[in-house]
Every structure is written in structure tokens, then in C-alpha cells.
C-alpha positions as CSV (number, residue, x, y, z in Angstrom):
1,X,0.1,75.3,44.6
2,X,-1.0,72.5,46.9
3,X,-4.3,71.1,46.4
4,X,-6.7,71.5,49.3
5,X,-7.5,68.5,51.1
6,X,-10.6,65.8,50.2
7,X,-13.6,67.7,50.6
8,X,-16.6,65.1,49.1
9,X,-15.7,61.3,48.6
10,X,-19.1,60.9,47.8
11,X,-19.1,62.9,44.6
12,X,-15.6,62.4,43.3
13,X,-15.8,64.6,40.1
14,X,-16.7,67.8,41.9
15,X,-14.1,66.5,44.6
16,X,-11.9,66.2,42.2
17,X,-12.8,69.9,40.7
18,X,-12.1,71.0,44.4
19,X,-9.1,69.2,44.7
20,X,-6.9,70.3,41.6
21,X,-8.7,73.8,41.1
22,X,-8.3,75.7,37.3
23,X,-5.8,74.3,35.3
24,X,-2.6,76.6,35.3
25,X,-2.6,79.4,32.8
26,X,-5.2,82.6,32.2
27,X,-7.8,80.9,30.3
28,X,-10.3,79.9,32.3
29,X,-11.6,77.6,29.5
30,X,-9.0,75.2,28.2
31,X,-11.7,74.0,25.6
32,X,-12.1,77.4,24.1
33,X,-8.1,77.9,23.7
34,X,-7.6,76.9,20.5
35,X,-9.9,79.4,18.8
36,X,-7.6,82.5,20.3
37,X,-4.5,80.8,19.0
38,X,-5.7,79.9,15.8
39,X,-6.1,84.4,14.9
40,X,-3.0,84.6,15.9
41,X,-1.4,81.2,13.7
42,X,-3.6,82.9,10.5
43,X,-1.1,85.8,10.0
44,X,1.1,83.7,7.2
45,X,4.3,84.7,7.1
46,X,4.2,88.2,8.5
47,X,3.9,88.0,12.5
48,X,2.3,91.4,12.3
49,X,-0.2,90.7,9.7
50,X,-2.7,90.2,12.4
51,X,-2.1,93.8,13.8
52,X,-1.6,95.7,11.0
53,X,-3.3,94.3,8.3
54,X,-7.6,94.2,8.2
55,X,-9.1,91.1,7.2
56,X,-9.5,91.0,3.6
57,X,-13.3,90.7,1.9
58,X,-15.8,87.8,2.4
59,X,-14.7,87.1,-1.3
60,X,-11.0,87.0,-1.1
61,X,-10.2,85.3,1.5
62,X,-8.8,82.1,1.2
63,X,-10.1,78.4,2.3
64,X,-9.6,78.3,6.2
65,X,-6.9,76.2,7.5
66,X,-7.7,72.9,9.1
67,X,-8.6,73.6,12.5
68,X,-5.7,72.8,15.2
69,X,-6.7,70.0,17.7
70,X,-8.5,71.3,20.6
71,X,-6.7,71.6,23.8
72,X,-7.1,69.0,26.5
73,X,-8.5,70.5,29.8
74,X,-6.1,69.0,32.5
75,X,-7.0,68.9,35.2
76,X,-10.6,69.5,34.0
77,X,-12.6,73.0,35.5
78,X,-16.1,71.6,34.2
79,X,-17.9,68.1,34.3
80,X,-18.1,68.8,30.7
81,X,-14.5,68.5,30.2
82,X,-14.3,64.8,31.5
83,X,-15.0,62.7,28.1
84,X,-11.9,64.8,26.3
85,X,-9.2,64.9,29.4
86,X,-10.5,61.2,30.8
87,X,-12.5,59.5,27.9
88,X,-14.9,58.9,30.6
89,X,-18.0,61.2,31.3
90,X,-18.2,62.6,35.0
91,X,-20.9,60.2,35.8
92,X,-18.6,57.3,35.0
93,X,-15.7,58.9,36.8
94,X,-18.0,59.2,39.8
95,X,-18.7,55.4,39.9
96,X,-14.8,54.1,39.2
97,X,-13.6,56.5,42.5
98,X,-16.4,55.2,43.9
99,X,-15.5,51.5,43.4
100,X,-11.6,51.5,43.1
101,X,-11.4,54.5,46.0
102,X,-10.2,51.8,49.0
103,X,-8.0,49.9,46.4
104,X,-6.1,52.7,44.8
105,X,-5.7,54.7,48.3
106,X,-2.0,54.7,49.8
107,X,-0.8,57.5,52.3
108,X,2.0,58.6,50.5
109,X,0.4,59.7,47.4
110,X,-2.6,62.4,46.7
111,X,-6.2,61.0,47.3
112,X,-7.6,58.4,45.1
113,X,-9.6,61.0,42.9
114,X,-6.6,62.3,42.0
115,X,-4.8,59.1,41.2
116,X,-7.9,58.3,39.3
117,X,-7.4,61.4,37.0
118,X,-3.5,61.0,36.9
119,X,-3.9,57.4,35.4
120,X,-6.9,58.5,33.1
121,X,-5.5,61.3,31.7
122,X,-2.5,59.0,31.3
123,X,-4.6,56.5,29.5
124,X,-7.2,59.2,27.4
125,X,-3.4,61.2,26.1
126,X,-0.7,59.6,26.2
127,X,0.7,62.5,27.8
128,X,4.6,62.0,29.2
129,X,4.4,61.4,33.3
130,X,5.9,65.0,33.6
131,X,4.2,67.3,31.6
132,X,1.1,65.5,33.5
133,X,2.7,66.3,37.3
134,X,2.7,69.7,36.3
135,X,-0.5,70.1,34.3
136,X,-1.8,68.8,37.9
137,X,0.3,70.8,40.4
138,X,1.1,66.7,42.2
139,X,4.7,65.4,42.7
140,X,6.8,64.2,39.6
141,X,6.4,60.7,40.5
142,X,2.7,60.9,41.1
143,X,1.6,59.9,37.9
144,X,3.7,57.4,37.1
145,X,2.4,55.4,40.4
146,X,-1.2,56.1,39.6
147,X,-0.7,54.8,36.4
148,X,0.9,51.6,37.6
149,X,-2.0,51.9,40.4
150,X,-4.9,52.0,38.6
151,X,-3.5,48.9,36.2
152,X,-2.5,46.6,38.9
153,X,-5.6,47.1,40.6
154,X,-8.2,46.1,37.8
155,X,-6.1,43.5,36.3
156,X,-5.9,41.7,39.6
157,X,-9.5,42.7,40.8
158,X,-11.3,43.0,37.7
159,X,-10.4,40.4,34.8
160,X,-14.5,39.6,34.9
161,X,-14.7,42.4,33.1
162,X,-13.2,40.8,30.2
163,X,-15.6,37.2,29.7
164,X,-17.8,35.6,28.0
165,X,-21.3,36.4,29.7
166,X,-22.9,33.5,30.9
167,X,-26.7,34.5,29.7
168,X,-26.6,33.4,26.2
169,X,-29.6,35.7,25.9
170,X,-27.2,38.6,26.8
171,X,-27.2,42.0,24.1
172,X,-23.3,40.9,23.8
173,X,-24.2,37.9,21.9
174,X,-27.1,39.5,19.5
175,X,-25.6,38.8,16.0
176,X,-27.3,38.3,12.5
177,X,-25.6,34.7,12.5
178,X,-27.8,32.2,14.6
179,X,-25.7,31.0,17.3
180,X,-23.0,33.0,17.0
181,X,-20.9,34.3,20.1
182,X,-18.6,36.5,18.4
183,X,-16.1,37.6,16.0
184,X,-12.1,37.1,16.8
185,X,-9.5,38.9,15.1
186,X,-6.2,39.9,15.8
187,X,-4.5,43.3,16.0
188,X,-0.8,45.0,15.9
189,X,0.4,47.7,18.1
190,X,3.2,49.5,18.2
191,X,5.5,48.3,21.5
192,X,8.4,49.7,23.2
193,X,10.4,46.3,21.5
194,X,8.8,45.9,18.3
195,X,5.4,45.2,17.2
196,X,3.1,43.5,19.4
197,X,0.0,41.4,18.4
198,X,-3.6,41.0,20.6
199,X,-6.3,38.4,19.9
200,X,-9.8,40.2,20.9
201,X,-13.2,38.8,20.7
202,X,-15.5,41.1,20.6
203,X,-20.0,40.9,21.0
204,X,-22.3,42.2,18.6
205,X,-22.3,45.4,21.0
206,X,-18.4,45.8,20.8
207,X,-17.8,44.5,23.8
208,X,-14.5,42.5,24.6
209,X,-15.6,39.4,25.9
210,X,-11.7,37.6,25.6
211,X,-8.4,39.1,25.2
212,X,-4.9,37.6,25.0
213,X,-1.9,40.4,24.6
214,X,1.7,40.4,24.1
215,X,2.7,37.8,21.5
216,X,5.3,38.8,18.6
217,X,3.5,41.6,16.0
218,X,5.5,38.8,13.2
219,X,3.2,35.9,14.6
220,X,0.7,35.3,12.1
221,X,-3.4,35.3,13.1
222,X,-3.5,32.1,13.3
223,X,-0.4,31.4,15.2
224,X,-1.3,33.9,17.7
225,X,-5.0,31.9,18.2
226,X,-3.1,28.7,18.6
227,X,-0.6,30.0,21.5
228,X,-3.6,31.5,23.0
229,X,-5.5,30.1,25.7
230,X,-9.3,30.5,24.0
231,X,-7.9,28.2,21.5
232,X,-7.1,25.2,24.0
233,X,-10.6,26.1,25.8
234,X,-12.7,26.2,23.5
235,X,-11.0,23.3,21.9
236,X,-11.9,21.4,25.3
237,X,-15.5,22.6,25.5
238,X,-15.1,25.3,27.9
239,X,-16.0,28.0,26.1
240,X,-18.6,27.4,24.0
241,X,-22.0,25.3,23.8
242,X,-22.3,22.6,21.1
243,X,-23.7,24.6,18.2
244,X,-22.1,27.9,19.3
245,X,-19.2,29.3,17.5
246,X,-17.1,32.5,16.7
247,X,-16.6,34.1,13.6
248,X,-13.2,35.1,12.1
249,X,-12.2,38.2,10.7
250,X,-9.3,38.2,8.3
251,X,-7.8,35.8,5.9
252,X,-5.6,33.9,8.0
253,X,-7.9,31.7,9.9
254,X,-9.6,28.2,9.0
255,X,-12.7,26.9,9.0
256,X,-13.7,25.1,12.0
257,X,-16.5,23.5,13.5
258,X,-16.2,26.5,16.2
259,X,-15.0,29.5,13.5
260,X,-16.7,30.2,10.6
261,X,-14.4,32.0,8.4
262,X,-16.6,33.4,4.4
263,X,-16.9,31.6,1.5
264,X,-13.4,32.3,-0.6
265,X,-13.6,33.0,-4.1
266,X,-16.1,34.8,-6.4
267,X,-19.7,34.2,-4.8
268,X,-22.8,34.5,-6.8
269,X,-24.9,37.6,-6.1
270,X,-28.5,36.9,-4.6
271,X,-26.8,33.2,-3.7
272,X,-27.0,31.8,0.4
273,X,-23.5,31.8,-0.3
274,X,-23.5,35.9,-0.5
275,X,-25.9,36.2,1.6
276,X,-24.0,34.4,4.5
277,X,-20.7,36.4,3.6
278,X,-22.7,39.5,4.3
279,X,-23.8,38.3,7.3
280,X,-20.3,37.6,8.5
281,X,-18.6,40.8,7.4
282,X,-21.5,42.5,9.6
283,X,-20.9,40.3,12.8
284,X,-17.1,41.4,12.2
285,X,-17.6,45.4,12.7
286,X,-17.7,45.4,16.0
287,X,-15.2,43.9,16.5
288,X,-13.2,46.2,14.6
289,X,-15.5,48.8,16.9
290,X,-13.9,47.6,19.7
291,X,-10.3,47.8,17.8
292,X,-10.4,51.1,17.2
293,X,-11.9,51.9,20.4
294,X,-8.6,50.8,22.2
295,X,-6.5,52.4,19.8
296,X,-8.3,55.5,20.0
297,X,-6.8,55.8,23.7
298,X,-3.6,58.0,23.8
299,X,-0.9,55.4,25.5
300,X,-2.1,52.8,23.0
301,X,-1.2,55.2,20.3
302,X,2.1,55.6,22.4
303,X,2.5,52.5,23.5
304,X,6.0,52.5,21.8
305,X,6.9,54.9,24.5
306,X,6.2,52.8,27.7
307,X,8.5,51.4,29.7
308,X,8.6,47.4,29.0
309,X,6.6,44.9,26.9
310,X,5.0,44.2,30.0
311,X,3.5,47.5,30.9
312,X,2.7,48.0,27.2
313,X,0.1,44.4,27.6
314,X,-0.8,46.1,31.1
315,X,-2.0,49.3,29.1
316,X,-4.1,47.6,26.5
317,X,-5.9,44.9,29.2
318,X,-6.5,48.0,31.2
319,X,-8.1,49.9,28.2
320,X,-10.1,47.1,27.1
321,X,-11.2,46.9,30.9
322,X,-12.6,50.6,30.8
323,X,-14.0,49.8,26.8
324,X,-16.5,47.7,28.7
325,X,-17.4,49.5,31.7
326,X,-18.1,52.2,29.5
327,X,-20.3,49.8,27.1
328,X,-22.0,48.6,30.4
329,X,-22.8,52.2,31.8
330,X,-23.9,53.2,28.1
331,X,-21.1,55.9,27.9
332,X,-19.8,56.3,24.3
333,X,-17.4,58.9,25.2
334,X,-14.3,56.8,24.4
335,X,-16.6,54.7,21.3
336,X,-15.0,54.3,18.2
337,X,-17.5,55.3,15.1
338,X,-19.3,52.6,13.3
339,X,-17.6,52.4,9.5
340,X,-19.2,50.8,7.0
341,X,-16.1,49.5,4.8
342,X,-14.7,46.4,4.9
343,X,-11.3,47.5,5.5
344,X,-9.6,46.6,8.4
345,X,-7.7,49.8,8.3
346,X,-5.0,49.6,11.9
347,X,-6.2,46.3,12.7
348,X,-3.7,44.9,10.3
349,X,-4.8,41.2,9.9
350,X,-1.8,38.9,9.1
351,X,-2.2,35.5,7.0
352,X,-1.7,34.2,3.8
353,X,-5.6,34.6,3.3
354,X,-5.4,30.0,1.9
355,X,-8.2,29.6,4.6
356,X,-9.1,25.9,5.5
357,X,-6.7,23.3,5.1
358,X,-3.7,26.1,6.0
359,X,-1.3,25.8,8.6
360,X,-1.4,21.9,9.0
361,X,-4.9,22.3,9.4
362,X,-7.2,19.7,7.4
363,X,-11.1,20.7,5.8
364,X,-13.2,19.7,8.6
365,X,-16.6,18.1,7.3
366,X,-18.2,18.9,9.9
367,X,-17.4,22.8,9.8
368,X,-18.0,22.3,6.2
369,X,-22.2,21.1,6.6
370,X,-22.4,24.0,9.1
371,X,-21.5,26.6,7.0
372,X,-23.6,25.3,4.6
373,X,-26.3,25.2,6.8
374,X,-26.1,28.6,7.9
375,X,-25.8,29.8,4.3
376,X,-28.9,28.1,4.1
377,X,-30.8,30.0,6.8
378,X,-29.3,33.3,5.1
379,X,-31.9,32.6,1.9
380,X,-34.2,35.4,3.1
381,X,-31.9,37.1,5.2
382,X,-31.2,40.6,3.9
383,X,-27.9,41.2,6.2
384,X,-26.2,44.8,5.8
385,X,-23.2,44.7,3.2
């Protein structure tokens, strides 16, 4: 059925609503879908077993099943539904039409809410282009040009979005490390020619403050930070003030007078040397945050399955774009849980864990007296393990 036209640009998720209508099928709640299904998949082996058979006592019955994933409601029929079709609550979806409305507009494809939900649904499930044109009743080539839409426009509009802040007061650079701007690491993702490695930075609140996509997934870490144009600013006092520096997370980076990388070896408990690892590992979980944030998006998870190298980069940039408008408009919908372990888990840190001195790279003194320093200042500091 062809959507109606644009009824209210001024409040694009009930426009939206208005637009696209139900989803196709009977049930009026695409939410509430699985929980039918699920009597019906219950029956074993017997496809009349739900029919014929009663349910057998409280005490007999076996350990439920795991429940199956719960439907995605595209297009979405309720407000509610946004933060599971879009990863963005209505709210937020309200103020990207709003802002990206003249920029993603073009004649000859539906009205910009509608490209806006095209491309997020794109982004939040990694849905193929198809099964998305007829979830939403639009032409088959509809999504695909939102998609490509939507990234052009906030990669070529937007890359403030991805910075440093210039306050150093700001909530992105709170951290239980004086001084300290953030933690870098690197991550793999699965690309349409082979792995593919990103070098985030990432604020005590998880937010992505530099990102640098599309090198080799073989590169090592510290390869990757020395192709990568952070290295070469910050190298050039760009970046950072004198006193500031990052932390690294994984075993592949050295110790410079800008990255402060743990103490290696066995540390003595209770020790400024213990305490200052602590410190570290707890200015490195956002970051992680933020990584599995990103891959918590459906096209990254399928970001084997796009269509170059190039839009794959495109994909991640974009989702790191929305990590921090969402992070800005306190909207946790697309938020990846805090963990407490260590483990890097996906992030899948590559080095060979020799720390200073590695990679041509000689013990810098001065990087040296910092970290002791800062170990120093971590006496009395209780910092979470």
C-alpha cells in the first residue's frame, strides 16, 4: 500500500507512524509476537502435541526453552518500539529528522522520516535492503539510498561529532587518572575483504572522542596507532596539553610520555604500583563501553555483508556518530552494559604484549618519572578493580 503523504514535519515519530501505518501482518503488536510462536515451537516432535495433548503438571514439566529473540517492529506502530527497530528512542528520532530533514530530502525518494527509518533500521539490524523495502511497503531501492544518505550526510556534515572537546573540564574527560584524556585501543571487525581494524579513543563517559577505520585486521595495535593520524598530532602537540595523556588498553602499546600503558609483571598488592594499574584498567572500560556499543549495532555485526571496504568504514564512522548523539541526549537505548572483567572479549587487542622498548621504540625517561609519579598519587587512591 502507498504511504499517505507527510502529514507533521514537526513531530517526525508520529509522522513517521502516519506515514508507514501497521507493519504488514495480523498482529497488531510485533513486540508481543514471539510469545504466540513460542506455544506453538513447544510441541517437540509431534506438530499436534499442542492440540491434542494438555499441558502436563506444574511438576513434570520440563525446564522452559530459551526464549526466541523478540521480533523487531518494522516499521514501528508505537513510540515504544523505537529503541528496538532504530536503537534510538522516539525523542531522539524526533531531533535527527529534525536536524538532517533538509539534508537527506531528495524528490525522488519517500520523505526524509522515512529515509531516516530506512537507514536506522538498516543500522539497528542489519537487515538485507529487501526484506527492509517490504517490511516498509517503499521501493526496492529505497533503502539502499537512505542508507548511503544518511552516511554521506553526517560524515560530511557532522565529523564534530567525533573530537576531542575543547573544555578540559568537560564529563568526557572525568577519569580516576589525573590528567588523563582517555583510553585508546584498537578493535577488529569482520569486513566484506577480510578483517578490518579501528583505533577508538574513547571519555570516561564512553564517548568516542577520535576514530580512525579501515586499516588491515593483520596490522598490529601499535601499527595501526602509527599509520593513524592522532599519532602524528598528538606527536606534534595538537592534541593534547603538556601534562595530558591517553591511556592504552592492551598489550601492544608502549609507554610514552603521552600513553601510559600498566606496570608489566607481578605487582605487589596494596603497592602505588597496584594501585595505579587499577586505576588504568578502570579508565579502559569505557572504552571497551563504547566498543561494544558499536558492535552491538546490526550492520556492524554484518559488516562482512556490505558492499565494499569503504562502505563497511562508512558504517562504523556513522555508528560511532549516533554512539555520541545518543550519549549527548542521555539516551542509553543503543548502550552497551558496563562489565566488570578485564577481558577484552570482541575487542581483540593484537600485540606481542613486550610493552616499552617494542617496535623500535626505546624506554622513554620521561614517560618513565610520569608513571611513577602518577603511581605515586594512587597511594590513597582506592580505584575499582
Amino acid at each position: 500500500m502507498t504511504p499517505p503523504p507527510l502529514l507533521l514535519t514537526a513531530h517526525s515519530a508520529a509522522a513517521l507512524l502516519l506515514l508507514l501505518g501497521p507493519g504488514p501482518g495480523p498482529d497488531p503488536d510485533p513486540v508481543r509476537a514471539p510469545k504466540r510462536r513460542r506455544r506453538g515451537e513447544a510441541g517437540g516432535s509431534d506438530p499436534d502435541a499442542e492440540a491434542s495433548d494438555p499441558a502436563p503438571a506444574p511438576s513434570e514439566q520440563e525446564p522452559p526453552p530459551p526464549p526466541a529473540p523478540v521480533a523487531l517492529p518494522l516499521p514501528p506502530t508505537s513510540p515504544d518500539h523505537y529503541p528496538l527497530a532504530f536503537r534510538v528512542s522516539a525523542p531522539t528520532f524526533n531531533f535527527l529528522s529534525g536536524l538532517l530533514d533538509p539534508l537527506l530530502s531528495d524528490p525522488s525518494l519517500p520523505p526524509s522520516p522515512v529515509l531516516l527509518a530506512l537507514a536506522l533500521a538498516r543500522l539497528a539490524s542489519g537487515l538485507p535492503y529487501p526484506a527492509l523495502a517490504a517490511r516498509f511497503g517503499v521501493p526496492p531501492s529505497a533503502p539502499r539510498a537512505a542508507s548511503r544518505r544518511l552516511r554521506r550526510v553526517l560524515l560530511a556534515n557532522f565529523r564534530f561529532w567525533l573530537a576531542f572537546p575543547s573544555d578540559p573540564s568537560s564529563s568526557a574527560y572525568s577519569a580516576p587518572l589525573p590528567s588523563c584524556r582517555g583510553a585508546l585501543c584498537c578493535a577488529r571487525f569482520d569486513g566484506p575483504g577480510g578483517p578490518l581494524a579501528a583505533q577508538l579513543v574513547a571519555g570516561a563517559s564512553s564517548r568516542v572522542l577520535s576514530l580512525a577505520a579501515g586499516f588491515r585486521g593483520d596490522r598490529t595495535d601499535l601499527e595501526v596507532l602509527r599509520l593513524s593520524s592522532l599519532y602524528q598530532e598528538v606527536e606534534q602537540g595538537r592534541v593534547l596539553e603538556p601534562g595530558q595523556y591517553l591511556v592504552g588498553d592492551g598489550g601492544g602499546y608502549p609507554l610514552l610520555p603521552w600513553l601510559m600503558v600498566p606496570f608489566r609483571g607481578p605487582v605487589v598488592p596494596g603497592s602505588p604500583e597496584a594501585a595505579f594499574n587499577a586505576a588504568h584498567r578502570a579508565m579502559c572500560r569505557p572504552v571497551r563501553c563504547a566498543v561494544r556499543s558499536l558492535m552491538g549495532w546490526g550492520a556492524i555485526a554484518r559488516l562482512h555483508e556490505e558492499e565494499s571496504s569503504r562502505a563497511a568504514v562508512a558504517c562504523i564512522g556513522t555508528c560511532a556518530m549516533l554512539h555520541n548523539v545518543l550519549l549527548t541526549r542521555e539516551d542509553y537505548s543503543a548502550l552497551a552494559p558496563d562489565e566488570a572483567e578485564s577481558d577484552l572479549g570482541e575487542v581483540q587487542s593484537q600485540g606481542d604484549d613486550t610493552g616499552a622498548g617494542s617496535e623500535g621504540f626505546e624506554v622513554d625517561t620521561r614517560a618513565s618519572v610520569l608513571r611513577s609519579a602518577l603511581a605515586a598519587t594512587m597511594r590513597d587512591l582506592r580505584a575499582p578493580d
